[in-house]
Z-matrix of the N, CA and C atoms (Angstrom, degrees):
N
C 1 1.449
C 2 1.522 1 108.35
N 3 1.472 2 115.84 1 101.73
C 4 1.673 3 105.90 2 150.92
C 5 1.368 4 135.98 3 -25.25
N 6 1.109 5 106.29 4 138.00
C 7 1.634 6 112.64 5 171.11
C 8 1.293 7 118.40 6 -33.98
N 9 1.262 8 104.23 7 -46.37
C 10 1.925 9 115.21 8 -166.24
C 11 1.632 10 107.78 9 -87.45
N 12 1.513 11 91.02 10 -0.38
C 13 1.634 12 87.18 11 176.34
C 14 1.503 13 107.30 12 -92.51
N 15 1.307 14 121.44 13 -59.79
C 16 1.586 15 142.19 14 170.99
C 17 1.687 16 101.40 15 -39.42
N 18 1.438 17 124.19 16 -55.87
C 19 1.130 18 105.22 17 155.80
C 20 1.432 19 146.97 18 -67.76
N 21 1.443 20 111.32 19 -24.51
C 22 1.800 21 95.22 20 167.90
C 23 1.816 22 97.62 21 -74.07
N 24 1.273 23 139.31 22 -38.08
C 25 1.002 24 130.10 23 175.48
C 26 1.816 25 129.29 24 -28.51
N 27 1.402 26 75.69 25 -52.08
C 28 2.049 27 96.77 26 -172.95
C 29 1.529 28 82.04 27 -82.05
N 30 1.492 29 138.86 28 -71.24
C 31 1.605 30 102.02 29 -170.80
C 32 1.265 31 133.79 30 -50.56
N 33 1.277 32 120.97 31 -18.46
C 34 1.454 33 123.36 32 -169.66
C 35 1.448 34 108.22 33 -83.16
N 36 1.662 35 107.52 34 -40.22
C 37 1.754 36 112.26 35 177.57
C 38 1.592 37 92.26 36 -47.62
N 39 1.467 38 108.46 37 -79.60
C 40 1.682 39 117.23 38 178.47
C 41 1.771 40 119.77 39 -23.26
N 42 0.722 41 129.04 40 -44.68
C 43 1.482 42 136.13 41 165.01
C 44 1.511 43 116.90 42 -81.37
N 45 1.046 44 127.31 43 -66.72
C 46 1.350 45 124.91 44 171.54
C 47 1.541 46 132.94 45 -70.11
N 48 1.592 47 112.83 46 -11.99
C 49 1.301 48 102.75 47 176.51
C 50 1.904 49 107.63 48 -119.78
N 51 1.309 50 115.25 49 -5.44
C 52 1.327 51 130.86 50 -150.61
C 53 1.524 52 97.48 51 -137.03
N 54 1.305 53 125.59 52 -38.04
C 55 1.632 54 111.82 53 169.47
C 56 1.604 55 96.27 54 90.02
N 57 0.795 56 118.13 55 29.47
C 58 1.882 57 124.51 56 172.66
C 59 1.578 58 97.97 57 -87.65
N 60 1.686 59 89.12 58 122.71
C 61 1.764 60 105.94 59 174.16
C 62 1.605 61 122.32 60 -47.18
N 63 0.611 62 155.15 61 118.03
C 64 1.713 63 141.67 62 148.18
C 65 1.412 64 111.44 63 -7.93
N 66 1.210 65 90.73 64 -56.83
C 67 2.036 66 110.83 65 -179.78
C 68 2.076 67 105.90 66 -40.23
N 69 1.166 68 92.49 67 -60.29
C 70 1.390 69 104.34 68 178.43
C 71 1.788 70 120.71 69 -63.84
N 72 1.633 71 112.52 70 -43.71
C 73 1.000 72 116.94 71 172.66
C 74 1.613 73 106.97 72 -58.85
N 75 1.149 74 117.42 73 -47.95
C 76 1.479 75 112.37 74 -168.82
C 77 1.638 76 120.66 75 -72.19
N 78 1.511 77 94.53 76 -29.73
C 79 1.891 78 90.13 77 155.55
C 80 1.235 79 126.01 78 -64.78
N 81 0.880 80 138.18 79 -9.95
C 82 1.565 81 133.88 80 -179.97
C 83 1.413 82 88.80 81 -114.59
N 84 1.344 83 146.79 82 -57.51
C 85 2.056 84 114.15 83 170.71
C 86 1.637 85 108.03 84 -29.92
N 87 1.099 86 122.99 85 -25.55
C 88 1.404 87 115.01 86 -176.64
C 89 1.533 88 105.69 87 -57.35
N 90 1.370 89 131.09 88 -37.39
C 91 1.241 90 99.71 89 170.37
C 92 1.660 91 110.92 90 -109.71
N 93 1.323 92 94.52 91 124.92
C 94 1.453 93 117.69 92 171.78
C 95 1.370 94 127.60 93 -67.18
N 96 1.399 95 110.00 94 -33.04
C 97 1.726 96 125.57 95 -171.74
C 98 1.583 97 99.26 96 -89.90
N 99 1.220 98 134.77 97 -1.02
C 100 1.597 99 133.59 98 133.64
C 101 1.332 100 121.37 99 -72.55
N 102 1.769 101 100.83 100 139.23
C 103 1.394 102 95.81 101 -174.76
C 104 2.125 103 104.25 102 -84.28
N 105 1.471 104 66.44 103 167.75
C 106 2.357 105 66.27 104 -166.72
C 107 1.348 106 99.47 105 -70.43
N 108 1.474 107 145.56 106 8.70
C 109 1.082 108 137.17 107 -169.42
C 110 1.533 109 95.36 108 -90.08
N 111 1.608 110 128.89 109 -42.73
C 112 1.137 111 130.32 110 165.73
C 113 2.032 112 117.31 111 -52.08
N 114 1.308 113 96.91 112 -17.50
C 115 1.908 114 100.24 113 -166.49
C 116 2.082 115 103.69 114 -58.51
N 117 1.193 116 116.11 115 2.97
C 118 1.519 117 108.23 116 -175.85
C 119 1.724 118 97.27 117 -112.71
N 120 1.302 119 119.93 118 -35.00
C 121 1.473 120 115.00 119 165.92
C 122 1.885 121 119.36 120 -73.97
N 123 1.332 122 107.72 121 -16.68
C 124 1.096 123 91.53 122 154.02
C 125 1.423 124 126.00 123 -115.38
N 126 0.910 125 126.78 124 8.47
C 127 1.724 126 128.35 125 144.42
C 128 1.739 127 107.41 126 -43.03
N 129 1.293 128 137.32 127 -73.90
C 130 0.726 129 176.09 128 121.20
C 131 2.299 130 106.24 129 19.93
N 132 1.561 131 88.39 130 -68.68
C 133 1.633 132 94.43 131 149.10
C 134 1.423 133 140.68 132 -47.45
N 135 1.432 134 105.73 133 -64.70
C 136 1.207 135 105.94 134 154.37
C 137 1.812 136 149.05 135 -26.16
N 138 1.701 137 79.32 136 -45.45
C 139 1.510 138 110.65 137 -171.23
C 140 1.534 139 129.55 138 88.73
N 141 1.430 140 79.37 139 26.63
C 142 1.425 141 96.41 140 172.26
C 143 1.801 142 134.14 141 -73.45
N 144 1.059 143 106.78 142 -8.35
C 145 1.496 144 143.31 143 -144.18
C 146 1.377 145 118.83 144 -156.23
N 147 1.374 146 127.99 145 134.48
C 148 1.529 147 107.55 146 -177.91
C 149 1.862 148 99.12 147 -94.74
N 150 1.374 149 106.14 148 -158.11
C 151 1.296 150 128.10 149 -170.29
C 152 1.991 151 99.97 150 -75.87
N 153 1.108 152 88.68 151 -47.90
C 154 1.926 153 109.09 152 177.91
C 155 1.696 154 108.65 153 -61.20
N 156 1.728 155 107.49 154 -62.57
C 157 1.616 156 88.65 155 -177.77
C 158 1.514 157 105.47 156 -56.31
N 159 1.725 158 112.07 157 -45.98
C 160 1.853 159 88.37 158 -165.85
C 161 1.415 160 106.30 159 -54.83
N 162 1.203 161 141.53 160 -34.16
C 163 1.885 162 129.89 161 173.06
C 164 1.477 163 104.73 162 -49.09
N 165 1.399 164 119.59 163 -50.01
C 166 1.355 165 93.63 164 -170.82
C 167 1.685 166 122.32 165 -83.27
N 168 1.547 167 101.14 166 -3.66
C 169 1.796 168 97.71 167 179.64
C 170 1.629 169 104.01 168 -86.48
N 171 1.693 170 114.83 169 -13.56
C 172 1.468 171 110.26 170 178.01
C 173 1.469 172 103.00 171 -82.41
N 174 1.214 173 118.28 172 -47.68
C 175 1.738 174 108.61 173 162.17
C 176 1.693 175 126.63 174 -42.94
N 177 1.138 176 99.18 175 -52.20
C 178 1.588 177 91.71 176 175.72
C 179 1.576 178 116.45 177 -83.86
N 180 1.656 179 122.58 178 -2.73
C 181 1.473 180 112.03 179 147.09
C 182 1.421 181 112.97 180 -73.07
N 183 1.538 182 132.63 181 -42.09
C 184 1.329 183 122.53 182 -179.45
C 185 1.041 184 121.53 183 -81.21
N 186 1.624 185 135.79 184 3.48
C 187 1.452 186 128.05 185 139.67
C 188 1.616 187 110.13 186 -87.35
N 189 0.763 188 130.28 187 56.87
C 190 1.100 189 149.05 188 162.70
C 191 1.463 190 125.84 189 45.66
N 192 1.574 191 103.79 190 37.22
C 193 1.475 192 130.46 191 -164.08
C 194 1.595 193 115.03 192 64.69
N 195 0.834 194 119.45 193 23.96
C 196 1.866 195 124.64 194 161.87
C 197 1.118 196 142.64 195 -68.37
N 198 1.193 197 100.84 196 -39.73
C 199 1.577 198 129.20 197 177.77
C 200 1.495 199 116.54 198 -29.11
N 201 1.335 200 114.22 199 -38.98
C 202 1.762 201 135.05 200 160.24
C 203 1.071 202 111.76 201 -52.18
N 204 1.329 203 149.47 202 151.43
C 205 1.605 204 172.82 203 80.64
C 206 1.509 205 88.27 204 -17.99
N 207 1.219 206 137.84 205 -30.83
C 208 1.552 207 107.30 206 -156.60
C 209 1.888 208 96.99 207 -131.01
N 210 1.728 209 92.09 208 39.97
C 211 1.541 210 100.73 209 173.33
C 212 1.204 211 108.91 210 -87.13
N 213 1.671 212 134.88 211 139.75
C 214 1.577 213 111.70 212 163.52
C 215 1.128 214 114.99 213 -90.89
């Protein structure tokens, strides 16, 4: 899987299954010189995110992004 795939993936879970703002997603693209594998611990840092969504976005990275009905 490409980069650009894993990422529209992980934004779309984040928006579509979790209700994460755009607003919020796009502050943390602000930093680029992190790799995006870090982009759910710092959602989460911020306080963007509680303690619970980051469990469930590390679950649905370690099933291998499935976890969605509304994955393509």
């Amino acid at each position: 899987m490409s980069p650009l795939d894993y990422n529209q993936k992980l934004i779309r879970f984040l928006q579509q299954e979790l209700d994460i703002p755009a607003e919020s997603i796009a502050l943390v693209e602000r930093h680029p010189e992190l790799p995006y594998s870090s982009f759910p611990m710092l959602l989460w840092r911020y306080g963007l995110i509680t303690i619970a969504q980051l469990e469930r976005i590390f679950d649905w990275l370690d099933n291998g992004f499935s976890n969605s009905a509304r994955d393509f």
